[in-house]
C-alpha positions as CSV (number, residue, x, y, z in Angstrom):
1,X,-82.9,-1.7,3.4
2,X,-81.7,-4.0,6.5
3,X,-81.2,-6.6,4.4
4,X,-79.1,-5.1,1.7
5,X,-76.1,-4.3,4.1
6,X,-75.6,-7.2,4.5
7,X,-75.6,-8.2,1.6
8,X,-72.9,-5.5,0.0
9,X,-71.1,-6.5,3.0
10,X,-70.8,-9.8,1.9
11,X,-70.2,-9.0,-1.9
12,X,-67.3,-6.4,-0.7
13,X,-65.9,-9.2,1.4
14,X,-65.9,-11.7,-1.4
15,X,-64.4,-9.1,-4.0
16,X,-61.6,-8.6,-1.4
17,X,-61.1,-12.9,-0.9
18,X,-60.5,-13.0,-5.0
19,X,-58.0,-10.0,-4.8
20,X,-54.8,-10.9,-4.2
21,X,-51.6,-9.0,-3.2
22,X,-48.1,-9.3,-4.2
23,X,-44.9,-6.9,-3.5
24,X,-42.3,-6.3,-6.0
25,X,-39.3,-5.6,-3.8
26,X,-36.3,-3.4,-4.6
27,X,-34.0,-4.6,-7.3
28,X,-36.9,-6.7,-9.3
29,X,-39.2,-5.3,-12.1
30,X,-42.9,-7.3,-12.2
31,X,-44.9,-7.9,-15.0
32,X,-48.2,-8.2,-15.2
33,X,-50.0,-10.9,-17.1
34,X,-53.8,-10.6,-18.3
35,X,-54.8,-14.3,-18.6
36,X,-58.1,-13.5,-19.9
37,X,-60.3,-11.2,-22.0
38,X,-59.2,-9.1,-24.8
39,X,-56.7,-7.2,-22.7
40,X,-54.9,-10.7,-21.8
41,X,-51.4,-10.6,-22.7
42,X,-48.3,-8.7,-21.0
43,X,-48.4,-5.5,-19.8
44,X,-46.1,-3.0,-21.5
45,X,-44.8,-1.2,-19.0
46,X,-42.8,-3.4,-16.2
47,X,-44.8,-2.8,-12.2
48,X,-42.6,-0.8,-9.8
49,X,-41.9,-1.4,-6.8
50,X,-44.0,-2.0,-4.2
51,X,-47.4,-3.5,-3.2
52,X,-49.4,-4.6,-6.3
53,X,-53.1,-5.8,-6.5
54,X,-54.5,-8.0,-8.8
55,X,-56.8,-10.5,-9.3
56,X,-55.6,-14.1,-8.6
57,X,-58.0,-15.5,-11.3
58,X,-57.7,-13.3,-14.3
59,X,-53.8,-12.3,-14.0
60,X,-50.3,-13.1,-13.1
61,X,-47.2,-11.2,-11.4
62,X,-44.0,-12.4,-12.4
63,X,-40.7,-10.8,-10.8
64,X,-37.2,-10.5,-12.5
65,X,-34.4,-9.0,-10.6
66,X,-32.7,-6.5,-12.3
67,X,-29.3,-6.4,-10.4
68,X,-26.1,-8.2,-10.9
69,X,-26.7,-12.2,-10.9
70,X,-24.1,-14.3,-10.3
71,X,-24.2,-17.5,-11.1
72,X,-22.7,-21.0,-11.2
73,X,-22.5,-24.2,-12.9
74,X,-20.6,-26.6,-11.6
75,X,-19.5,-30.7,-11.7
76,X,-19.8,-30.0,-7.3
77,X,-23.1,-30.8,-5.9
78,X,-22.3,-28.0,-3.2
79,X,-21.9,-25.0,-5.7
80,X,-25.0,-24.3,-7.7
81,X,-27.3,-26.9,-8.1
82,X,-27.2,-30.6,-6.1
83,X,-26.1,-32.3,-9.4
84,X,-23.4,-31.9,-12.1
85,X,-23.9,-28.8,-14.4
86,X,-20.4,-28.5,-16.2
87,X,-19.9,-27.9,-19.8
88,X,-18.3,-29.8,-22.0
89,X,-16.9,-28.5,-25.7
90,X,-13.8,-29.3,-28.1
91,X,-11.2,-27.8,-29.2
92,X,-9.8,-27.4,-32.9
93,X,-7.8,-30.4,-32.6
94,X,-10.9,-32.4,-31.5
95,X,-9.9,-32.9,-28.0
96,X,-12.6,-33.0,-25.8
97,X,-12.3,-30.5,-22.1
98,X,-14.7,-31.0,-18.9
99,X,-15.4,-27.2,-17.4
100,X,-17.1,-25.4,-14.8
101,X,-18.2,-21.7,-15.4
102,X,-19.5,-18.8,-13.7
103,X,-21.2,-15.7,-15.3
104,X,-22.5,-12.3,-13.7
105,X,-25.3,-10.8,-16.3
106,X,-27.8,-8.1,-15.6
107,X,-31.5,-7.8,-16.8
108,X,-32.6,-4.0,-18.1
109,X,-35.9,-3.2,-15.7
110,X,-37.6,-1.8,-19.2
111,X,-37.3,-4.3,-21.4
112,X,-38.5,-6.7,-18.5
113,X,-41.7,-7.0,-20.3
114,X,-40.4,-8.0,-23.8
115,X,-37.8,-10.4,-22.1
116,X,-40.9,-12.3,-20.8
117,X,-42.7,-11.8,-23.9
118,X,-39.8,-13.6,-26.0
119,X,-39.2,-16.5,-23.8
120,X,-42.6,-16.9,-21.7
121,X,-40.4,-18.5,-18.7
122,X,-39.7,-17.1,-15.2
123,X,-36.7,-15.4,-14.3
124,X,-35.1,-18.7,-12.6
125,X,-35.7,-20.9,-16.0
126,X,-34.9,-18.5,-18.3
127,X,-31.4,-18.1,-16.2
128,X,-31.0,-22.3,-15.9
129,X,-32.6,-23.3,-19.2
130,X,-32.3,-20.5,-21.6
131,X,-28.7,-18.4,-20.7
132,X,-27.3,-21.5,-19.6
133,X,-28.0,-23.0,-23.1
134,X,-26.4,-20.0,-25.1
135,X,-23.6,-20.1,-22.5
136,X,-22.8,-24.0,-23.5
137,X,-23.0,-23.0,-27.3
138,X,-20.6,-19.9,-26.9
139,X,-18.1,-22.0,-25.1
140,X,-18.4,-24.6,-28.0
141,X,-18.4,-22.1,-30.9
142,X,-15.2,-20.6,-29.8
143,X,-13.4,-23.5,-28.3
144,X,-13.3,-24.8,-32.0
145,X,-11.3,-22.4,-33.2
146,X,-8.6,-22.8,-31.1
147,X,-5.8,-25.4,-29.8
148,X,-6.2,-27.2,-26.7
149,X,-2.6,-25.6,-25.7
150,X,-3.8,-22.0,-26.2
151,X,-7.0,-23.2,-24.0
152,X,-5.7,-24.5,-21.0
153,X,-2.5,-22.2,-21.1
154,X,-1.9,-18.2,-22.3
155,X,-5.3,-17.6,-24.7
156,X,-7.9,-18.4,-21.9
157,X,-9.0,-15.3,-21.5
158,X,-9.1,-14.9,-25.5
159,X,-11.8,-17.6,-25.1
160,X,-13.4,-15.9,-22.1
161,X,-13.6,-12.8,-24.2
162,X,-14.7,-14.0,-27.1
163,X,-17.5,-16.1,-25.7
164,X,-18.4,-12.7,-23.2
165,X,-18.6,-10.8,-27.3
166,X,-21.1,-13.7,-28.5
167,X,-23.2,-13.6,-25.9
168,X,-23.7,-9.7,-25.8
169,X,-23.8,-9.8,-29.3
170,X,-27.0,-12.0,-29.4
171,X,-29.0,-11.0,-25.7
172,X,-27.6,-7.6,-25.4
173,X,-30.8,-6.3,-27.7
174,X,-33.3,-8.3,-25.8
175,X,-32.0,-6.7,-22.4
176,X,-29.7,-9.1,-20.6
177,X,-26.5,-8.2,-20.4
178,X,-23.0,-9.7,-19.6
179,X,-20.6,-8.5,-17.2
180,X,-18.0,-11.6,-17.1
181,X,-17.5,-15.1,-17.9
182,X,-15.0,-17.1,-16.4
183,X,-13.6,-21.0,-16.3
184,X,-14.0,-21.5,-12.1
185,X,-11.0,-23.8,-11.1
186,X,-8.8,-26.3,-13.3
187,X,-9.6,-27.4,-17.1
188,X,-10.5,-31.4,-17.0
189,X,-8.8,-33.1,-19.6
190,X,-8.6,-37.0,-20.6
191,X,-5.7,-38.3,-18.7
192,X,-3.7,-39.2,-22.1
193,X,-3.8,-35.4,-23.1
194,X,-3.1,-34.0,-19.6
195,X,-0.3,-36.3,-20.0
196,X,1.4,-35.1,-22.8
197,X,0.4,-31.5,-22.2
198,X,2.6,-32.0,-18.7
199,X,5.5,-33.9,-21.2
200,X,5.2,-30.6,-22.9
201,X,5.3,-27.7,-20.1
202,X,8.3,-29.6,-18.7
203,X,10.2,-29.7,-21.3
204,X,9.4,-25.9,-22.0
205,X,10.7,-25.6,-18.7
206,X,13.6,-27.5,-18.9
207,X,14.4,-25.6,-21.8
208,X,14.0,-22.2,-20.4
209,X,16.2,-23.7,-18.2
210,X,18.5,-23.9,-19.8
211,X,18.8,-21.0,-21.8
212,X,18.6,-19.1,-18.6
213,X,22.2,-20.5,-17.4
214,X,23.9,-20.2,-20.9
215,X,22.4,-16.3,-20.3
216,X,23.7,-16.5,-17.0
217,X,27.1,-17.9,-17.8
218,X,27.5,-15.1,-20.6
219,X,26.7,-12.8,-18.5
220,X,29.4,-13.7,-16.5
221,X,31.8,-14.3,-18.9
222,X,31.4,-10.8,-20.2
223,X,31.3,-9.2,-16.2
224,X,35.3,-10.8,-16.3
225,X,36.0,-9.3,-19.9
226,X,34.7,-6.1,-18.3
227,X,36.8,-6.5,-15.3
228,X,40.1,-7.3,-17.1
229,X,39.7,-4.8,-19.5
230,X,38.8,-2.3,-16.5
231,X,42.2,-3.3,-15.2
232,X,44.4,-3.3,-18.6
233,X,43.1,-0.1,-18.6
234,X,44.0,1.1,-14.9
235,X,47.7,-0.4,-15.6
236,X,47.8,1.4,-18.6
237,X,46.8,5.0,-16.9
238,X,49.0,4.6,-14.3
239,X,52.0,3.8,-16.6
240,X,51.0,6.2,-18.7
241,X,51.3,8.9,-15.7
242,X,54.2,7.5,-14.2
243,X,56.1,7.8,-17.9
244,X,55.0,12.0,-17.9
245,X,55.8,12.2,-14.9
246,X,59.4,11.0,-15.9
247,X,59.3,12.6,-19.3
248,X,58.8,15.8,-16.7
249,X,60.7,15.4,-14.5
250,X,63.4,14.9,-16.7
251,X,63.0,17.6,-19.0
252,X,63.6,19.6,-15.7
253,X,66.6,18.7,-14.5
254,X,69.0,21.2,-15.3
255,X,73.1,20.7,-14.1
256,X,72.1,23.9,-12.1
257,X,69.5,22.1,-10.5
258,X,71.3,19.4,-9.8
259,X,73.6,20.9,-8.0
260,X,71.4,22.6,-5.7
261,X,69.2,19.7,-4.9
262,X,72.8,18.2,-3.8
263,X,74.0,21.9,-1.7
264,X,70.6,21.2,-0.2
265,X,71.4,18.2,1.4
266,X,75.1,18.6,2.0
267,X,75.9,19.0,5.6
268,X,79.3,20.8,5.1
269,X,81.4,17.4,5.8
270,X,84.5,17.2,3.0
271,X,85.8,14.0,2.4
272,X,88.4,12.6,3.5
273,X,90.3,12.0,0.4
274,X,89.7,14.1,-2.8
275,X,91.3,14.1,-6.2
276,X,93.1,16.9,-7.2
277,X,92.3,19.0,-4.7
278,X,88.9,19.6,-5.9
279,X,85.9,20.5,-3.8
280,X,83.1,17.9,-4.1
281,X,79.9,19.9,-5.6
282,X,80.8,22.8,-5.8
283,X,82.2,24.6,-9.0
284,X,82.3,27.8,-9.4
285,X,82.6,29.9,-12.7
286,X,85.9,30.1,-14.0
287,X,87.1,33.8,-15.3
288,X,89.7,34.2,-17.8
289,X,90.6,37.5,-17.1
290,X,93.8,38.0,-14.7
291,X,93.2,40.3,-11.8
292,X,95.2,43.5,-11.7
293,X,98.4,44.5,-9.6
């Protein structure tokens, strides 16, 4: 019996070296892996979080985060990974474009499981190797269809959004979707085509230009018609007032009135000299009728 202690001691000690312990943090789902034995396969149901225990030599714990990855590839050693990971695609016209491109996807924690299943790769080569591959062939699907002016100028984000469509439309049902996909900086072009693309936009310009100060010299043209008219019209109003105002005026001045507008202003001072005796301004009414005896 003394020597049996030890020797569970040492088996339970030995069964507890061959364990191993792994913790799935927040944000990652874990599958287990059975490497071994007629259960070996994936697990069905992704690990939650927290400390797991397995054994080392029988099974596997691989971890795929489940929140919102962001992620880069670049022609800068500095962004991304130390060497050049820009795409490359044409457009309809065959002209080929250097780009750099950034996507934010998200893995669903239950389908976890049948993501590993499908692609047997770890959640960092299956984000390098595998999304970045259907990201490339997207960009080149879609690029095709479209003019190298419409590309580098107004239908980017067509392209962006058609390429986002693709690529939910064939990962969406394994579980990995995508939130946005975006061209990061400046289109690379060959210099001939920049060239002529810049020959292009400034002659656009130029034009717009242009029609901008034949709009603007319209514009004034018609303010002065619109001021000369506004004062035609002011000149005739006020003529037009002045001549009722005579037409008024006129029609009331009476030989009664007349003569007391002048009474009014006569201060009682004859003149010197008078014709016929007569009394300047004032005439009275004259009465046939003799007076009586």
């Amino acid at each position: 019996m003394k020597l049996e202690r030890p020797i569970l001691f040492v088996l339970c000690a030995a069964a507890l070296a061959a364990a191993g312990c792994t913790k799935v943090e927040p944000g990652y789902a874990g599958v287990r892996v059975n490497l071994y034995g007629s259960q070996r396969g994936v697990s069905s149901l992704p690990l939650v979080t927290g400390r797991v225990w397995y054994n080392p030599l029988t099974e596997e714990i691989y971890q795929f985060p489940t929140y919102m990855q962001n992620v880069v590839w670049t022609r800068s050693v500095t962004e991304g990974r130390a060497f050049d990971e820009s795409f490359t695609a044409n457009s309809r016209e065959g002209v080929p474009f250097n780009f750099d491109v950034g996507v934010s996807y998200q893995m669903e924690a239950d389908k976890v499981p049948s993501i590993f299943l499908k692609f047997r790769e770890d959640a960092h080569t299956l984000t390098t190797v595998y999304v970045r591959n259907q990201v490339r062939d997207a960009f080149s699907i879609e690029a095709s269809k479209m003019a190298i002016m419409d590309i580098v100028g107004p239908g980017k984000p067509h392209l962006l959004n058609a390429v986002q469509h693709d690529l939910e439309g064939k990962l969406g049902p394994d579980g990995i979707h995508f939130d946005n996909v975006s061209i990061i900086g400046k289109t690379r072009l060959p210099e001939q085509v920049e060239a002529s693309i810049n020959s292009v936009i400034e002659a656009t310009q130029r034009a717009q230009e242009a029609e901008n100060k034949v709009a603007q010299s319209r514009a004034e043209a018609e303010q002065r018609v619109a001021e000369a008219n506004g004062i035609a019209q002011s000149v005739l109003i006020k003529a037009k007032a002045q001549a009722d105002a005579n037409r008024i005026l006129n029609e009331s001045l009476t030989p009664m009135l007349i003569q007391y507008e002048g009474l009014q202003r006569w201060n009682g001072t004859l003149p010197l000299m008078t014709g016929g005796g007569a009394i300047p301004m004032v005439q009275l009414p004259f009465n046939a009728t003799k007076p009586g005896p």
